[in-house]
N, C-alpha and C positions, 0 to 999 in steps of 0.2 A: 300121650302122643309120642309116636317114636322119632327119632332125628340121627342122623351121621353125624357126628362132629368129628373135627380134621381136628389132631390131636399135633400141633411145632413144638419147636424147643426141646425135642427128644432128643440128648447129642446120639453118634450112629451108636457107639458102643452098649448103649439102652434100647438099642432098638428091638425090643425080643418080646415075645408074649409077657414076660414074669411083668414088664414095665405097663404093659397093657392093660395088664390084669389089677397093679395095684394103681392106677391111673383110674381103675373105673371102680375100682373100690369106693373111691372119692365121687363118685359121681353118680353112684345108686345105681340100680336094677339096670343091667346093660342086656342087649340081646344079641350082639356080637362085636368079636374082635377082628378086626382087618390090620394085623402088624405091616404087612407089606405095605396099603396105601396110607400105614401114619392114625389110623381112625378108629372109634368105635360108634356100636350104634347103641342107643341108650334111652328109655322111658322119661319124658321130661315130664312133668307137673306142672298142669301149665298157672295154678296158683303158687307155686314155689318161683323164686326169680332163679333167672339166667345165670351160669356160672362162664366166666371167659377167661379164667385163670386157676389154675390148681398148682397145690404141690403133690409132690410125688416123692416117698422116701424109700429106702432098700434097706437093705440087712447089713452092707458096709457102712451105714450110716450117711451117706449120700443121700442129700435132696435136692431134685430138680422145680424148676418154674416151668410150668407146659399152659400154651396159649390154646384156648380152644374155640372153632370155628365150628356153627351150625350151618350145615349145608341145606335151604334151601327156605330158609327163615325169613320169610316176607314180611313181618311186622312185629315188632314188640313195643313195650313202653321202654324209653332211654331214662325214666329217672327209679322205678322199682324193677327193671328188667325180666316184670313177669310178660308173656304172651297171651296172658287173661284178657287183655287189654291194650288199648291203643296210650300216649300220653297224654290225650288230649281228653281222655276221661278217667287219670289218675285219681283216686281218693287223698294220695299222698300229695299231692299240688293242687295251690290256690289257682284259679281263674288268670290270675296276674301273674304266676310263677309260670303259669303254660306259655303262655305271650310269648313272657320274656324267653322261655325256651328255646320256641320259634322262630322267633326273630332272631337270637343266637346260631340256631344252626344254618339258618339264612345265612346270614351274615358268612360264617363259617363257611358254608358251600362256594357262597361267592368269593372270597378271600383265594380259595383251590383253586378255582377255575381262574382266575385270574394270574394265579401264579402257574399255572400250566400254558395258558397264552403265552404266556412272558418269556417262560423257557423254551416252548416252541418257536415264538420271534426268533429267541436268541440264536437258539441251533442252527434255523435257516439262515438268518441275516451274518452269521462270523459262520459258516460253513468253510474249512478251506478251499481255496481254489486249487483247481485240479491244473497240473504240470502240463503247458502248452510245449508242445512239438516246434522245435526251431525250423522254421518255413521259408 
């Protein structure tokens, strides 16, 4: 399967194909480089898991950490990060590891959303007041 992934963490001074190029070294069979938007595009296995972090080293002996983003990746498993499969019918999790998963990321989502309320209260309710005209 082919996939974009959006390649951060490049500082600018690496921003140039040679970086591109050994960035997908790391990352198997690619089918293109896009240095201007940060990305390459790249063959995934969909039996091999997800990679979301590489390093990347150069001939000065510099190595970077690059985060990598699939662009348009609607499902995988979160505990073998293959897209073979869903979590929910992991070979590598018990029945009762899936649950408690779930209920984890529940929890988790809720947790977000509730601290995103809270920040938006906040902004609106301490907003300053805007400088009234002496009338």
């Amino acid at each position: 399967m082919l996939f974009w992934r959006d390649v951060s963490g490049v500082p600018n001074h690496y921003k140039k194909d040679e970086t591109y190029h050994n960035i997908r070294k790391a990352l198997g069979q690619v089918d293109v480089v896009d240095v201007d938007g940060g990305r390459v595009r790249v063959y995934v296995n969909a039996d091999e898991p997800l990679q979301f972090t590489r390093r990347a080293g150069f001939a000065n002996g510099d190595v970077i950490r690059v985060t990598l983003k699939y662009e348009d990746l609607h499902g995988y498993c979160f505990t073998s990060k293959r897209i073979s499969h869903k979590e929910g019918t992991c070979h590598e999790l018990s029945e009762g590891q899936r649950e408690k998963n779930r209920l984890d990321r529940i929890e988790q989502k809720e947790k977000e959303e509730r601290a995103m309320r809270e920040a938006f209260s906040l902004t609106t309710r301490h907003a300053p007041e805007r400088a009234r005209s002496p009338g």
